[in-house]
C-alpha positions in Angstrom: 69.7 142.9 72.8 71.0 142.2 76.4 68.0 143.1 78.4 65.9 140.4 79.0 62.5 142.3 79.0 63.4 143.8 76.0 63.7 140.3 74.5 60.6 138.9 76.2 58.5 141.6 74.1 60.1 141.2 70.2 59.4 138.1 69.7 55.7 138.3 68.5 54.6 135.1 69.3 56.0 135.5 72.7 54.8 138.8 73.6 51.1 137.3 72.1 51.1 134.5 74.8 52.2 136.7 77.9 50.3 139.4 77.1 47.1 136.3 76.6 48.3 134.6 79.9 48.0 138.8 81.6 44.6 139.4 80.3 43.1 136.1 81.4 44.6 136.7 84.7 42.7 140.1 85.0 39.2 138.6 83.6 39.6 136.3 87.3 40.4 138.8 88.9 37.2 141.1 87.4 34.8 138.1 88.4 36.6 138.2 92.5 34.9 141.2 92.6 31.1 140.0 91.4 29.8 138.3 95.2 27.1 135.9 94.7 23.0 137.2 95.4 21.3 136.3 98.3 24.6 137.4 100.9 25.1 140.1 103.2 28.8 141.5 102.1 29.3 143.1 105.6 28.7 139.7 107.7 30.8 137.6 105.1 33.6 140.7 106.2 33.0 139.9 109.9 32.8 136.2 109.7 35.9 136.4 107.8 37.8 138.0 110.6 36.9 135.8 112.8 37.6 132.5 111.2 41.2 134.1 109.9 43.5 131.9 111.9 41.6 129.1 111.0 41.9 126.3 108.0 39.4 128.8 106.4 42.2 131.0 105.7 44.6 129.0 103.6 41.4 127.9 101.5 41.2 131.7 101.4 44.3 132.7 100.3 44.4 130.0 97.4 40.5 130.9 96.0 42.1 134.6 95.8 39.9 135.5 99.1 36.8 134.6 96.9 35.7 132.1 99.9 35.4 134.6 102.5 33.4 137.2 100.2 31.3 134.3 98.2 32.0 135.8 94.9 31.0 134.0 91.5 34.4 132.3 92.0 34.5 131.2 95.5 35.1 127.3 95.0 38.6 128.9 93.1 39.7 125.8 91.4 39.9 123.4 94.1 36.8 120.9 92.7 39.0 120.7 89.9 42.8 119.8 91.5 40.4 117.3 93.3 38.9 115.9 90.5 42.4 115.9 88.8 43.2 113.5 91.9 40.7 111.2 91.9 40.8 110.3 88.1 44.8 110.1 88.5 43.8 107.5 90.9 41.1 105.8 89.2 43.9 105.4 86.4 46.1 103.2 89.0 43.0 100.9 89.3 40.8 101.2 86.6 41.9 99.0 83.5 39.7 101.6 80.9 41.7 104.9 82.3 44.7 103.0 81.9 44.8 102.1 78.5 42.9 105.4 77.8 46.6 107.0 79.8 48.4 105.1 77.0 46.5 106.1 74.2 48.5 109.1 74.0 46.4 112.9 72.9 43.1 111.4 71.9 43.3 109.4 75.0 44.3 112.7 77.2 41.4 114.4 75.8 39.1 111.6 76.8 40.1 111.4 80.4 40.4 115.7 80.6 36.7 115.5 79.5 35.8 113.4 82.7 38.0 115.5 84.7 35.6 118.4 83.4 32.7 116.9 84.4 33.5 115.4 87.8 34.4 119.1 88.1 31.0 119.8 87.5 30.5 117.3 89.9 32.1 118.5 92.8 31.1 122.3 92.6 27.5 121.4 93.0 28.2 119.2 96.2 30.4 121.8 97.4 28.2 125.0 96.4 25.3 122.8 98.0 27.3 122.6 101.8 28.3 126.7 101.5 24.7 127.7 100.9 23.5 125.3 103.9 26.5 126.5 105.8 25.5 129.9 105.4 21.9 129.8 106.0 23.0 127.3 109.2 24.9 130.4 110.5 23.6 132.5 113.4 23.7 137.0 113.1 27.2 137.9 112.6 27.6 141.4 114.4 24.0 142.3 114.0 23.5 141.2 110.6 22.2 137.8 108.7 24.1 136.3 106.6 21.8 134.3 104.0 18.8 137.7 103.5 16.2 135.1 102.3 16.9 131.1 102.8 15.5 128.8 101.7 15.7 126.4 98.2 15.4 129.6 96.1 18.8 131.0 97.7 20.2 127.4 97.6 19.3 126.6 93.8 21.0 130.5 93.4 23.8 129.6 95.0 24.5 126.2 93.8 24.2 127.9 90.1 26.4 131.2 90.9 29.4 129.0 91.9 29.0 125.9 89.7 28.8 128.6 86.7 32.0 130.3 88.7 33.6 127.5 88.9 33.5 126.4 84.9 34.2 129.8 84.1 37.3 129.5 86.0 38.5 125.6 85.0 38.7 127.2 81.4 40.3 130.1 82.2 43.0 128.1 83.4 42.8 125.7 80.1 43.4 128.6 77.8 46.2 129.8 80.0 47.6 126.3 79.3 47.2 125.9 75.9 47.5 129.6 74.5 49.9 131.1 77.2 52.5 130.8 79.4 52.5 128.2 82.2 50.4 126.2 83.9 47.1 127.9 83.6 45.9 126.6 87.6 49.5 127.0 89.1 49.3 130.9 88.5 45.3 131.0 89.3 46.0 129.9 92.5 49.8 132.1 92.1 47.6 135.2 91.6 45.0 135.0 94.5 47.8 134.5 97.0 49.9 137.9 95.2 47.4 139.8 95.5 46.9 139.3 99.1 50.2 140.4 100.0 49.5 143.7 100.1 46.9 144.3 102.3 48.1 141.1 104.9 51.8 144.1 105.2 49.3 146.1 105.8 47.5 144.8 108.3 50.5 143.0 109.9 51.9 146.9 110.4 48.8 147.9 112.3 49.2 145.3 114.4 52.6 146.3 115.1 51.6 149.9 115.7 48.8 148.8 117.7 51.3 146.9 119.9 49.3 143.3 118.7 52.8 141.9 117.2 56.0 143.4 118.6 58.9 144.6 116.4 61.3 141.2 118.1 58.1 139.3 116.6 58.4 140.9 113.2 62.3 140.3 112.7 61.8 137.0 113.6 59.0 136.3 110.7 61.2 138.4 107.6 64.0 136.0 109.1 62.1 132.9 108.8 60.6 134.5 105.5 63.9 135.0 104.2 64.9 131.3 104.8 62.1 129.7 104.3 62.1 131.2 100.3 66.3 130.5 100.1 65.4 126.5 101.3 62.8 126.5 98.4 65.1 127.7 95.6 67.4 125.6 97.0 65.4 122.5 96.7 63.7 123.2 93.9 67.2 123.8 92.3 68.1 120.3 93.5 68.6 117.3 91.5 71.0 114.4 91.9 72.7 113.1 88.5 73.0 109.5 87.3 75.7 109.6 85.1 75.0 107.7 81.6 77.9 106.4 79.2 76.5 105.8 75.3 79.3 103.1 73.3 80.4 103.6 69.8 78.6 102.8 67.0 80.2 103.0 63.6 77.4 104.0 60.7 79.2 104.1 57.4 81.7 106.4 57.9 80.8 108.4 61.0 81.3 107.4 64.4 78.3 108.1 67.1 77.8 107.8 70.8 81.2 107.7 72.8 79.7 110.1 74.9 78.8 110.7 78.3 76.0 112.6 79.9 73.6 112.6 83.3 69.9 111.9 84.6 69.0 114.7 86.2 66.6 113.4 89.3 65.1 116.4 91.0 64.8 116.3 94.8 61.2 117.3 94.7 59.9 116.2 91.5 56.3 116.6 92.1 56.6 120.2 92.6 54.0 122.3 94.8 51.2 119.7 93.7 51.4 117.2 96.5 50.4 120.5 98.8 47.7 121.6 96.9 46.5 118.0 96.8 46.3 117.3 100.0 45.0 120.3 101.1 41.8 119.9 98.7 41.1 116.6 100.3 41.1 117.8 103.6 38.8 120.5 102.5 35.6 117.7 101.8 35.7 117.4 105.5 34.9 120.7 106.0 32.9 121.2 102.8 30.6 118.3 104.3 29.8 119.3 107.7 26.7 121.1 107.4 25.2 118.4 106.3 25.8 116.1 108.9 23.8 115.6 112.3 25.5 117.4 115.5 27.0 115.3 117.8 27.0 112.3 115.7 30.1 110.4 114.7 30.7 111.6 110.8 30.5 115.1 113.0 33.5 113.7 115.4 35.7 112.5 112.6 35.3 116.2 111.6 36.1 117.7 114.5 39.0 116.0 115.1 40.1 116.8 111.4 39.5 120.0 112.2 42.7 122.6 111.2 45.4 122.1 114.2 44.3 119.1 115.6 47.0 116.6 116.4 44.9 114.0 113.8 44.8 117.0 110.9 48.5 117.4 111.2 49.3 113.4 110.9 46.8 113.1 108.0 48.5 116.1 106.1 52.0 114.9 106.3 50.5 111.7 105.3 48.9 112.6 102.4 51.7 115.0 101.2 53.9 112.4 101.5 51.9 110.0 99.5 51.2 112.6 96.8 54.9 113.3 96.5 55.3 109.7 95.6 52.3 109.2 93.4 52.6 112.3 91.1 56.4 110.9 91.2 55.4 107.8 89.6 52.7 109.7 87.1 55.3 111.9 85.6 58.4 109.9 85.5 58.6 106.3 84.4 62.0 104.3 84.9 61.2 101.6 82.6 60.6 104.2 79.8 63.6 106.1 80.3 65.9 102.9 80.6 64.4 101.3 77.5 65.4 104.8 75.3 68.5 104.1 76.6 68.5 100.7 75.5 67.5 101.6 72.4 70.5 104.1 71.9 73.1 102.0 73.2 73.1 103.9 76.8 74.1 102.6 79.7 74.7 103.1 83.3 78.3 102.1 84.5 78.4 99.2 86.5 74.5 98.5 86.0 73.0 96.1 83.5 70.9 97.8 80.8 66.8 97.2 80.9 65.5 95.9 83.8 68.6 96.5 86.2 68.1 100.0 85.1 64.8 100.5 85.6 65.3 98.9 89.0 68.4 101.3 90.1 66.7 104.4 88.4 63.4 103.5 90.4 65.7 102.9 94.2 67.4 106.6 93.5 64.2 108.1 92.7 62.4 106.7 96.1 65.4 107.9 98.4 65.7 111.3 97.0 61.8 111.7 97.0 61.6 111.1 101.1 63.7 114.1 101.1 61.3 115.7 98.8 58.1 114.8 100.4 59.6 115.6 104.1 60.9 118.8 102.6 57.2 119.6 101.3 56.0 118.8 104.7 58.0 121.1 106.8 57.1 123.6 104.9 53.4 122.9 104.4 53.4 123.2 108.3 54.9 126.6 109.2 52.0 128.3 108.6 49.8 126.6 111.3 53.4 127.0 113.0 52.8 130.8 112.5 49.1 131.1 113.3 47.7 128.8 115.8 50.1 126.3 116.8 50.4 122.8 117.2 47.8 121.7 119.7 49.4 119.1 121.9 46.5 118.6 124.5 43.7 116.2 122.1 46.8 113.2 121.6 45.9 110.6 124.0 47.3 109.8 127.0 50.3 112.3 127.1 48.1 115.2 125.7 48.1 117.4 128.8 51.3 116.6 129.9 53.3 118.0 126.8 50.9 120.8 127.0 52.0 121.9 130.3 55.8 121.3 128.8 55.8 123.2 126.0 56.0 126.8 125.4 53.3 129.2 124.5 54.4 130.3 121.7 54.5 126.7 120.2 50.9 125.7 121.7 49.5 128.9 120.6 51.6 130.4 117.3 52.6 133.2 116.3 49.1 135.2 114.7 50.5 136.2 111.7 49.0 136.2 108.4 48.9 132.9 106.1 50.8 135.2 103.2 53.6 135.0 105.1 54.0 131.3 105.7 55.4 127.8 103.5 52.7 127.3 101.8 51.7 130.1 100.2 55.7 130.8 99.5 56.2 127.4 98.2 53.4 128.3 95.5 54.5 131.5 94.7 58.3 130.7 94.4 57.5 127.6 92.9 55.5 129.2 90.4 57.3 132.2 89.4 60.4 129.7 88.5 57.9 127.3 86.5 56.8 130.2 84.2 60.3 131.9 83.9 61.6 128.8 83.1 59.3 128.2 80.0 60.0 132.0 79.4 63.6 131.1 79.7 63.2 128.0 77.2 61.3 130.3 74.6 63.7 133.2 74.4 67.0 130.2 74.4 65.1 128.5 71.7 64.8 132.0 69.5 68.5 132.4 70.0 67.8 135.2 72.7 69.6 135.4 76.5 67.3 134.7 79.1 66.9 136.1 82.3 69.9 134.1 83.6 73.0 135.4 81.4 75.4 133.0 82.8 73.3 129.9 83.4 70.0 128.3 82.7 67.8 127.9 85.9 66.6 124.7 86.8 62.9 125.0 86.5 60.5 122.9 88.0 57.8 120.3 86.7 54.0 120.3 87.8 
């Protein structure tokens, strides 16, 4: 059987877990269309346009636009990537996480069971500053957003989304554990997709309507274009350590001899240092209703506000940081040189143990700067695209480069967040994780995969 699809669906146990991994996708998207009681759909619609170009939007586009209609699933499954972070920090500093970590599955199911609940957690604190949000917010065109505030719409709210949000963390579990790929990864994969469509649609009006010109429009399928070829490229990426095994007689056969490679990809962390990040920076936001105007905790905000010269720094930052810390999580040099150890594997012209570990752990920090700063640039182009880097808050030489630079870099692009890094980087990302593990399946049945000549290089995370 050469065609791929073909293959994909004769395998039973195959076609069983796609056809799982589609349905579950279309229960989420059922429940994006269930909005939460209490809410005026038409102001949600017009507050939505206006806060587009802001850091609204990219929370948006990865809740599957739940956020800007308040459906059952509006929080998406950003309390749960954050608290995925904070117990994958905890486990750095906490002595009982860390020998839970080593306790292999029953330990994993412990500290998944406190990820579930700090989950919990997080949704009510976050469903608790929308519904004050809301209510906070003046008439939008006419109409009110919240149609009867006060603690009964509040204890509604806090309920719809906490619910929505469980609802959607096991979703993604099953995905996981009875389908193909990572069950969050194509949550978040299928709220941007199905975006696409109507952001071509609206970015066509604007052309007709003279908002964007055609010059305009080249220019983004250009950058489009290159921006996806520089993340297959990178993801592709990997530098080899080359590994030389001795000889070893047993009996009458002769093993090792051989020689073989460490493959270190570029960007080992994947698409999750993004996604981290930008669910930290969202408590910010999340926690600004609650805080007094004009008071400092409302200054810190405003200055991590999306586009401001401090957000930018603190994203980088933290994506940078993320890059090496999931790094570290997934990959451990002292493991890998001690199975080499054990097997008689060496690297030539390094000492085995820990000299290995040592050189394994100085390639892996080079080639994740390029990783992390890869991540980076791309993680900015949408803000690139939409509003711009705002020059004029920086201190001292604010105005100055403001006055300097063009407009078009001051003031973006205003295109749609579909059509920049991030949301590319996930999708792309993504799509190669899961074909991948589709790829893997079919090889492992004795079936050709998608690439006929050559496996792809799939990604982790």
């Amino acid at each position: 059987m050469d065609n791929p699809l073909t293959n994909l669906f004769s395998v039973k146990d195959l076609r069983t877990r796609v056809l799982f991994m589609l349905g579950m996708l279309a229960v989420y998207r059922i429940g994006s269309h269930i909005p939460t009681p209490g809410v005026d759909q038409a102001a949600l619609a017009e507050m939505a346009r206006q806060l587009q170009g802001t850091m609204f939007g990219l929370y948006d586009m990865f809740s599957g636009q739940n956020l800007s209609r308040v459906t059952i699933f509006a929080l998406g499954v950003m309390p749960y990537i954050s608290a995925s972070i904070i117990l994958q920090l905890l486990t750095v500093v906490w002595p009982y996480l860390e020998r839970l970590s080593k306790e292999g599955e029953l330990g994993r199911r412990k500290i998944t069971q406190y990820t579930r609940y700090l989950t919990i957690a997080l949704a009510v604190v976050q469903s608790a500053g929308i519904a004050i949000y809301l209510e906070r917010q003046a008439e939008v065109g006419g109409l009110a957003l919240v149609q009867n505030p006060g603690w009964g719409f509040r204890l509604m709210c806090v309920l719809t989304l906490t619910t929505g949000t469980s609802f959607i963390m096991w979703l993604g579990e099953q995905i996981t554990e009875r389908g193909i790929g990572n069950g969050m990864s194509l949550l978040i994969f299928a709220g941007i997709v199905v975006g696409l469509p109507s952001a071509v649609l609206t970015t066509v009006d604007q052309m007709q309507t003279g908002q964007i010109s055609l010059l305009r429009i080249l220019f983004l399928l250009v950058m489009m274009v290159g921006v996806i070829a520089a993340i297959i490229y990178v993801e592709r990426g990997h530098r080899r350590i080359t590994v030389q095994y001795a000889k070893r007689v047993v009996g009458r056969r002769q093993y090792g001899g051989t020689s073989t490679h460490i493959p270190l990809k570029v960007n080992t962390g994947g698409v999750i240092p993004v996604i981290f990040a930008s669910s930290l920076l969202a408590f910010p936001a999340t926690l600004a209703p609650m805080m007094e105007q004009g008071g400092w905790g409302q200054a810190i905000v405003d200055q991590l506000a999306y586009g401001m010269p401090l957000y930018n720094l603190v994203y980088a930052g933290l994506i940078i940081f993320f890059a090496y810390f999931y790094t570290a999580i997934i990959f451990n040099p002292d493991d890998v040189a001690e199975n080499m150890r054990k097997y008689g594997g060496f690297i030539p012209g390094i000492r085995p143990g820990k000299r290995t570990a040592e050189y394994i752990d100085t390639v892996l920090a080079r080639i994740t700067v390029v990783g992390g700063l890869y991540l980076v640039i791309v993680a900015l182009i949408p803000e690139f695209l939409i509003a711009g880097f705002q020059v004029a808050p920086i201190p001292f030489v604010g105005e100055q480069l403001d006055a300097l630079l063009p407009r078009f870099v001051t003031e973006g692009l205003g295109v749609q967040f579909y059509f920049g890094g991030t949301s590319l980087l996930i999708v792309v990302g993504v799509a190669m994780d899961t074909v991948q593990q589709i790829e893997s399946q079919l090889i492992m049945r004795h079936y050709d995969g998608f690439m006929k000549k050559t496996r792809i290089r799939g990604r982790r995370g």
